[in-house]
MIKELO-129995 format. One record per residue (C-alpha): residue number from 1; chain; y, z, x. Coordinates in Angstrom, 3 decimals. Each point is the difference from the previous one (the first is absolute). Layout:
N
<NUM,'A',<Y,Z,X>>
...
***
This chain:
54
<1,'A',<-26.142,115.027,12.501>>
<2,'A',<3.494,0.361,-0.572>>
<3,'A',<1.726,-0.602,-3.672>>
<4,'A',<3.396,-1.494,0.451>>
<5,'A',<0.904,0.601,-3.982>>
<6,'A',<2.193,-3.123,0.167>>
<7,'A',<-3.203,-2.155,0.465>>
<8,'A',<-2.826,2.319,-0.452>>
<9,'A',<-3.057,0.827,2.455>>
<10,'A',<-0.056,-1.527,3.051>>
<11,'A',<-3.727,-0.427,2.345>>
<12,'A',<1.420,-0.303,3.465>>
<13,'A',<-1.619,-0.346,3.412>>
<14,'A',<1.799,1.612,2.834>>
<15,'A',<0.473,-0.111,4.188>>
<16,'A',<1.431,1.931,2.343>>
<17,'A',<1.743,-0.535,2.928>>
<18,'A',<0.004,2.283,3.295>>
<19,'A',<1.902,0.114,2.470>>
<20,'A',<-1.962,0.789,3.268>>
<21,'A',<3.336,2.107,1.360>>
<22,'A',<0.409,2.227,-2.846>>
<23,'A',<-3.369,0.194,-2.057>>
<24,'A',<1.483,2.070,-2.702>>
<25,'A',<2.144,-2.611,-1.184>>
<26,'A',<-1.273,-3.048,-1.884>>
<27,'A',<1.084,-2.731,-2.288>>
<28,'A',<-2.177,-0.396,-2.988>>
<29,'A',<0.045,-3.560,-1.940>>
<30,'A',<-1.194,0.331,-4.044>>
<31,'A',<-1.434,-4.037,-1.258>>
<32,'A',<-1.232,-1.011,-2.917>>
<33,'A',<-3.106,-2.454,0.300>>
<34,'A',<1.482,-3.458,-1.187>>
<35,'A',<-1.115,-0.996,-3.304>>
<36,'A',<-0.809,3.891,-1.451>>
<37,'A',<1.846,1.105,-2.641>>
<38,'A',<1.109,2.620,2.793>>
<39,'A',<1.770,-3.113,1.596>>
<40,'A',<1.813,-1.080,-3.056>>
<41,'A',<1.458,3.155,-0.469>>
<42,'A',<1.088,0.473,2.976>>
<43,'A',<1.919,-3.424,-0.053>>
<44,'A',<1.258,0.676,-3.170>>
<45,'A',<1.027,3.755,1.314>>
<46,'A',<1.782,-1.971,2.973>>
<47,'A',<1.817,-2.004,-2.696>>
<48,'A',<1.444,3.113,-2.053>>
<49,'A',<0.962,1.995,3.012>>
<50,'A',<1.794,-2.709,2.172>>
<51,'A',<3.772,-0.006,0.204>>
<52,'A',<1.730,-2.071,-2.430>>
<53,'A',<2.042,-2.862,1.716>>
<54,'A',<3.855,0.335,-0.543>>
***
């Protein structure tokens, strides 16, 4: 669980990604299952973080 304290707790599932080359090095992706209040958070964390248009 990680608590983002713009938003609050966030449940997220995770994957990771190896490389077959290097097997030390991976890329991990954090998601929210869609329609958790994990999910809305995380959209509305997305919102308050994103650069503002000038």
């Amino acid at each position: 669980m990680l608590h983002p304290p713009l938003v609050g707790d966030l449940e997220l599932e995770w994957s990771a990604l190896t490389w077959n080359a290097d097997p030390d090095m991976q890329v991990v992706a954090w998601t929210a299952v869609p329609g958790t209040a994990s999910y809305q958070r995380l959209v509305r964390l997305r919102a308050l973080t994103a650069p503002k248009n000038s």
